[in-house]
C-alpha positions in Angstrom: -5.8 95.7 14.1 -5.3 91.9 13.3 -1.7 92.2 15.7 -4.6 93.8 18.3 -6.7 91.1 17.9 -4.2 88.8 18.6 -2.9 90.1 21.8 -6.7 89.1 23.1 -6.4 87.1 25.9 -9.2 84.7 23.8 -6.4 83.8 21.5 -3.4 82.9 23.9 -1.8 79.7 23.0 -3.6 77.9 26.4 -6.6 80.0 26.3 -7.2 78.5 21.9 -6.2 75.0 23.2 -9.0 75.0 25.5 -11.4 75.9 22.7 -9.8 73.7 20.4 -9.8 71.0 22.5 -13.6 71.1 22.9 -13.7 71.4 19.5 -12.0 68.1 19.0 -13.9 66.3 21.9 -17.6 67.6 19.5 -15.8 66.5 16.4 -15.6 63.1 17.9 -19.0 63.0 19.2 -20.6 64.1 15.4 -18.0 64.8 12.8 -15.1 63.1 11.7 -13.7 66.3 9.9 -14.0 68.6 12.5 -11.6 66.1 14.7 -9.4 65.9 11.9 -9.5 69.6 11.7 -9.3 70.8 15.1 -6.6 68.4 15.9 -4.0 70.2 13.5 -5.2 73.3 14.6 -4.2 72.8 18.1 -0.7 71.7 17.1 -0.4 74.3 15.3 -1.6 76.8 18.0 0.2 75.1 20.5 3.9 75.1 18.7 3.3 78.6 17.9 6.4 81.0 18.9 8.6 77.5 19.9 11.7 76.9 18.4 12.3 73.5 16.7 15.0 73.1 19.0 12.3 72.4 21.9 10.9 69.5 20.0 13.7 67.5 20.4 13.7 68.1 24.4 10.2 66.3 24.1 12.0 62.8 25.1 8.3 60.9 25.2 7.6 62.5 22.1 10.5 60.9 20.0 10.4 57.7 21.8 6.6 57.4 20.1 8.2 57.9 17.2 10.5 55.1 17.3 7.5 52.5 17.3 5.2 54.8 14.4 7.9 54.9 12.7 8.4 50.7 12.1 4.7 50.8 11.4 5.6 52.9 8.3 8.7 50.9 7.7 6.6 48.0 7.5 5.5 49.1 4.2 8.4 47.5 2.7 7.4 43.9 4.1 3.2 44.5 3.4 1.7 43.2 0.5 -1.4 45.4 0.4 -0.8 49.0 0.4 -4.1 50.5 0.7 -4.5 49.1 3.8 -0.9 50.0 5.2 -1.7 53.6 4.3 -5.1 53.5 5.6 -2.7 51.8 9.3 -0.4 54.7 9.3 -2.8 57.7 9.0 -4.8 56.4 11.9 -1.4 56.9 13.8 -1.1 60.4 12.7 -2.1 61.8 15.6 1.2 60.6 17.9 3.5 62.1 15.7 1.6 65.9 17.2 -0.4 65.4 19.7 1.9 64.4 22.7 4.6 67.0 21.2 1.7 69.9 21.0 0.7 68.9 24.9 4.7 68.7 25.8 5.0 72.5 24.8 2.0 73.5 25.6 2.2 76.2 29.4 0.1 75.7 32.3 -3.2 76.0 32.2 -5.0 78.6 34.8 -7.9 77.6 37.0 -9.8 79.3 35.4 -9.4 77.9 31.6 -9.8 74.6 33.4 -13.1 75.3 34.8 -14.1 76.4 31.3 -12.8 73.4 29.9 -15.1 71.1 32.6 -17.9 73.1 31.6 -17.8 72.5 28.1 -17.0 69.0 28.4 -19.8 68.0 30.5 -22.4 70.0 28.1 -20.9 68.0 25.4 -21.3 64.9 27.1 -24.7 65.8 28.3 -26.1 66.6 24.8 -24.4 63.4 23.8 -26.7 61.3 26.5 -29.5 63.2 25.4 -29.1 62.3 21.8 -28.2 58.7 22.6 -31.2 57.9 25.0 -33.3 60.3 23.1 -33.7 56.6 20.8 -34.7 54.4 23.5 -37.2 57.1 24.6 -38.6 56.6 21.3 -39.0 52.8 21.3 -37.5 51.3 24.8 -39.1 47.8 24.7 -37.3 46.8 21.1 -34.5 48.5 23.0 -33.9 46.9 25.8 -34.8 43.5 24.6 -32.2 44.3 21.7 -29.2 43.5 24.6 -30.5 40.3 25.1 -29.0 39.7 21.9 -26.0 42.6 22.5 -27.8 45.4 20.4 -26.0 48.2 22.3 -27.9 51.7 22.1 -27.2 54.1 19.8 -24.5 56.6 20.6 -22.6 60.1 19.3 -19.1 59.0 17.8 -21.1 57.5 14.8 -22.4 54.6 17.1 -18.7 53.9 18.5 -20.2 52.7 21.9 -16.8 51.4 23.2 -15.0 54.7 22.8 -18.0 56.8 23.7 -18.3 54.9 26.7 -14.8 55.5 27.7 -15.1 59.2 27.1 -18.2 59.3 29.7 -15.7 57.1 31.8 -12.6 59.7 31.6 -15.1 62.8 31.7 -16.3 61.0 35.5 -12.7 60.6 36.4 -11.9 64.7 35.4 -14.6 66.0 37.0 -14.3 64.4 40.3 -10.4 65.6 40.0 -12.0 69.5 39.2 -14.6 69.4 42.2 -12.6 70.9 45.1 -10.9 73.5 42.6 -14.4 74.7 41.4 -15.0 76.8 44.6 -18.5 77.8 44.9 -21.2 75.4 46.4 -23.5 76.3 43.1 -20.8 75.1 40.7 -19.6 72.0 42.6 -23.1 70.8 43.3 -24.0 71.1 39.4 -20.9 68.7 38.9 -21.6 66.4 41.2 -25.2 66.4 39.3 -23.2 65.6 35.7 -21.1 62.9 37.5 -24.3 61.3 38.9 -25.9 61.5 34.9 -22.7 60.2 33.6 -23.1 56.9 35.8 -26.5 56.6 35.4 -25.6 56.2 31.4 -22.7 54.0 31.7 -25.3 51.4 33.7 -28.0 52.0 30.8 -25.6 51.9 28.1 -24.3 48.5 29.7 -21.2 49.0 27.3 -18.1 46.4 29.3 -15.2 48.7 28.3 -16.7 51.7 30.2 -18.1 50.1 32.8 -14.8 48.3 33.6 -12.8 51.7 33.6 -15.9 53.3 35.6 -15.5 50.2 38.8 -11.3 50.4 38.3 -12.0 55.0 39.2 -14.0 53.5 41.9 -11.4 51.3 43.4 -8.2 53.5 43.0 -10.7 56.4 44.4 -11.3 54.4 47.7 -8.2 52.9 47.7 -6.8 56.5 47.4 -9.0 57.6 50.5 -7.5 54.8 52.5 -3.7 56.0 51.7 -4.6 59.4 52.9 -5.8 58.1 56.3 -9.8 59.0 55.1 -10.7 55.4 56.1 -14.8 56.8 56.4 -14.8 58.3 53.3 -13.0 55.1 51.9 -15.7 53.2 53.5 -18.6 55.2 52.2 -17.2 54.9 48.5 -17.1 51.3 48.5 -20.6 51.2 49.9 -22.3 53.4 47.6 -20.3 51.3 44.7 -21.2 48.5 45.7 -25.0 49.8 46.4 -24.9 51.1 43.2 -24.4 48.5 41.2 -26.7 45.9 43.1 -29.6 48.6 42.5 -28.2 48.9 38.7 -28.6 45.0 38.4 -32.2 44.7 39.4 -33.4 47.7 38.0 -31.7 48.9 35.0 -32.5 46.2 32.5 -30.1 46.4 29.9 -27.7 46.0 32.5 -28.9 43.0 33.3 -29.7 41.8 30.1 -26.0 42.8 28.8 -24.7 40.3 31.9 -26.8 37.5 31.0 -25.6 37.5 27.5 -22.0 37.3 28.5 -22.5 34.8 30.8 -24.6 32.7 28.4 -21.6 33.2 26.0 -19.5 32.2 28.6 -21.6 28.5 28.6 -21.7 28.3 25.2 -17.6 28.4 25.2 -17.9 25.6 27.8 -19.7 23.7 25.4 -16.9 24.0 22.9 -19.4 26.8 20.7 -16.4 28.1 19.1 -18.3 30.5 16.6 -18.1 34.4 15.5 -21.9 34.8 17.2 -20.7 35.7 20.5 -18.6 38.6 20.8 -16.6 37.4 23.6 -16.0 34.3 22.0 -15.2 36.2 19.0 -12.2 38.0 21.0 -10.5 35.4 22.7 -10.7 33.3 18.7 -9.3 36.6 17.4 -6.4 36.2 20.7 -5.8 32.7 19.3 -5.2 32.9 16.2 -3.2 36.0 17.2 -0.8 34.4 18.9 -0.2 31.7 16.5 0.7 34.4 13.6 3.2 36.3 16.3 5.3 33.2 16.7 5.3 32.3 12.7 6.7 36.0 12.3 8.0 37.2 16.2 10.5 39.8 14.7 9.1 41.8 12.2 5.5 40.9 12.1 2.9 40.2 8.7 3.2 43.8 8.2 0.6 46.4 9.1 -0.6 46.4 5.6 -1.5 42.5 6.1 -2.6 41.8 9.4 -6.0 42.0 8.2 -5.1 38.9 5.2 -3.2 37.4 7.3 -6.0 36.6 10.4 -8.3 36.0 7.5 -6.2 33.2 5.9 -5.7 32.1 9.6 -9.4 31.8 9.9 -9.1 29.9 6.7 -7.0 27.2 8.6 -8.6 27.0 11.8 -12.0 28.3 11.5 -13.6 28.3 8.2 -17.1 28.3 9.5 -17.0 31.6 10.9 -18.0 34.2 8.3 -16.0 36.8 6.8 -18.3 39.5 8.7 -17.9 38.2 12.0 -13.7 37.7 11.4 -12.0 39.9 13.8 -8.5 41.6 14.0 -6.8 41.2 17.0 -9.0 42.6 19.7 -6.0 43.9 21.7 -3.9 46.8 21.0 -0.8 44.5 22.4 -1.2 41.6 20.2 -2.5 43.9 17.2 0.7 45.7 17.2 3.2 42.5 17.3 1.3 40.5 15.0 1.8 43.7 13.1 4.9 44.7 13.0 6.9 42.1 15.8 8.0 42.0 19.1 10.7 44.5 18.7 8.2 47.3 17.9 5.9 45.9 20.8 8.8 46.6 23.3 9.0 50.2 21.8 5.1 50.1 22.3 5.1 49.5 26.2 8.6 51.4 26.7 6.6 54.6 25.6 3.1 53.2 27.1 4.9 53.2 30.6 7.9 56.1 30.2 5.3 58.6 32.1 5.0 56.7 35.2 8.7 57.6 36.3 7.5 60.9 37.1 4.6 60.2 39.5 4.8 61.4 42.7 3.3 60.8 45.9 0.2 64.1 45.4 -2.8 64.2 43.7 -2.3 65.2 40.6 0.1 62.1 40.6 -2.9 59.8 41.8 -5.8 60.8 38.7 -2.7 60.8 36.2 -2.2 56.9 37.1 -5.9 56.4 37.5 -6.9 57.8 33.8 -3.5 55.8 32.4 -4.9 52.4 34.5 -9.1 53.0 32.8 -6.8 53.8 29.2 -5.0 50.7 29.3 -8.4 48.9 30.1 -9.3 49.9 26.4 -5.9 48.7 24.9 -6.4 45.2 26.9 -10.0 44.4 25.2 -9.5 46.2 21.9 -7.2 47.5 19.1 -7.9 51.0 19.8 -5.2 52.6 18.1 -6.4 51.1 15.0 -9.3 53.7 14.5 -9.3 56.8 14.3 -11.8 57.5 17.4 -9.7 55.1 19.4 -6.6 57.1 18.5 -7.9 59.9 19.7 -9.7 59.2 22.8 -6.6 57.0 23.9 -4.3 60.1 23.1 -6.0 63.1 24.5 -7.2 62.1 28.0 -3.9 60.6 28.9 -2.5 63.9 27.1 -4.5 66.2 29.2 -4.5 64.3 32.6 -0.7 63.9 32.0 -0.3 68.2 31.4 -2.1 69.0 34.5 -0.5 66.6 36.2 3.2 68.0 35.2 2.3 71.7 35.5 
């Protein structure tokens, strides 16, 4: 019976990655453990029946490893251990994940479809939640931004990565719309893509917002490649109508801007302080910099970089409080003042390795797209320092990158 039950077509090695993947994408959104979970699960499911000779044909696979694997070797050159453990388990996930998506078959058109259903319910009980809080309150709300109080948001308030995920999620469906064949189904997308913006403008987060305006300008710029200079035209004007509307009536949009423009004129004024996020982020560059060319080569040691920007603080800024002391708030810098330049040249050699296969189709165009609104994440942030960021990092490029290889 159990041998019957496996022959389903439910539990096919594509058919339980789909599940599993939406199971992943909820455990972001509300439980850590059911990410953790789900994500061995769907290795598991997806190197079922493969030989371990197939592994090593995954070339991307092992050339992650190379760079993982001198964040662990730092370990021998990091003072505090806790904290290098706590490093190398957040980048647990790129020792499976891009194997379990190498072996992994084609998906049909149909699993795909299921899989664009799911994630825009997901995503649409995730707004729901979210706004469900300024609903309750929305003048402390909105005057909150004026003093960067983001809304509340699944992912255990992670609004950057939440953000992106609403970012990525626009980004799929528009590349599922002509596959979805009926008019029903198409028009209900285009009805979660138009939610999906709305959000990003209310949430006002910068990360997905940036990602959301770079879909926007590959998508037109797209159009014009493939000789749709109308259509290309109409994009940019409903962009760029968008956002003047989104300005003057969506207030924590506005709000959101004139905060980082007023931090903007307080850096003028020399307001170096740990009060204005932006200003935080380019101290945090700073002082980032300094500690990569006291140790280019091997780095503090991922155990350390967190005692190491403190004691830098120490030296340059001791009036900012320990609360508002940042790590590096870019994946680049985090990882060389980690572990050195050598490991950051591993870093972008695997970051960039995909690209050699793009081709001049489709597929080839959202692939480069979702990997261009990725990096914006790894540019303002150290995303693969958390677990959240690890994963949505991983799994969009992951899944954009499979469809866009089978």
């Amino acid at each position: 019976m159990i041998r019957t039950l496996l022959h389903h077509p439910f539990f096919s090695r594509t058919s339980l990655a789909v599940f599993l993947a939406l199971c992943m994408i909820a455990g972001f959104m509300c439980n850590r453990v059911v990410l953790s979970v789900s994500m061995i699960l769907f290795g598991l499911n997806a190197l079922r029946g493969v030989s371990p000779r197939q592994w090593l044909q995954q070339r991307w696979w092992l050339l992650g490893l190379v760079w993982v694997a001198i964040y662990a070797l730092s370990w021998f050159w990091s003072d505090d251990k806790t904290f290098w453990n706590d490093r190398v388990q957040t980048k647990m996930p790129f020792l499976l994940l891009p194997l379990a998506f190498g072996l992994l078959p084609a998906f049909s058109q149909e699993q795909l479809r299921r899989y664009t259903a799911g994630l825009c319910l997901l995503l649409l009980g995730g707004i729901v939640y979210s706004l469900s809080f300024m609903l309750n309150d929305p003048a402390a709300y909105v005057e909150g931004y004026r003093q960067s109080h983001i809304l509340r948001t699944p992912a255990h308030g992670d609004h950057i990565r939440f953000s992106m995920t609403v970012a990525a999620a626009v980004a799929w469906c528009l590349y599922m719309a002509p596959k979805l064949g009926s008019r029903l189904r198409k028009g209900l997308l285009y009805v979660c893509i138009t939610i999906f913006i709305v959000y990003l403008h209310v949430l006002a987060a910068k990360t997905g917002l940036i990602a959301f305006y770079l879909l926007m300008a590959c998508w037109a710029l797209y159009q014009f490649r493939s000789r749709k200079s109308r259509k290309a035209l109409l994009v940019l004007l409903l962009v760029v109508g968008a956002w003047m509307l989104a300005i003057r009536y969506v207030p924590t949009l506005r709000y959101r801007i004139d905060y980082s423009l007023y931090s903007l004129e307080q850096l003028q004024k020399g307001n170096i302080s740990g009060d204005y996020s932006d200003i935080g982020r380019l101290v945090s560059y700073k002082l980032a910099m300094g500690l990569i060319r006291e140790h280019p080569l091997t780095g503090v040691g991922a155990g350390d970089i967190l005692s190491a920007m403190s004691a830098a603080y120490d030296r340059l800024y001791p009036d900012i409080p320990q609360a508002q002391r940042l790590v590096p708030h870019n994946q680049f810098l985090a990882i060389a003042v980690a572990t050195g330049l050598i490991s950051l040249a591993f870093f972008c050699w695997w970051l960039c390795a995909p690209l050699a296969r793009l081709r001049r189709d489709r597929e080839s165009f959202f692939f480069l797209t979702t990997w261009l609104m990725l990096l914006v994440v790894l540019m303002t942030d150290a995303s693969l320092e958390v677990q959240f960021g690890v994963f949505v990092y991983l799994f969009f490029l992951l899944w954009q990158r499979h469809v866009f290889l089978h």
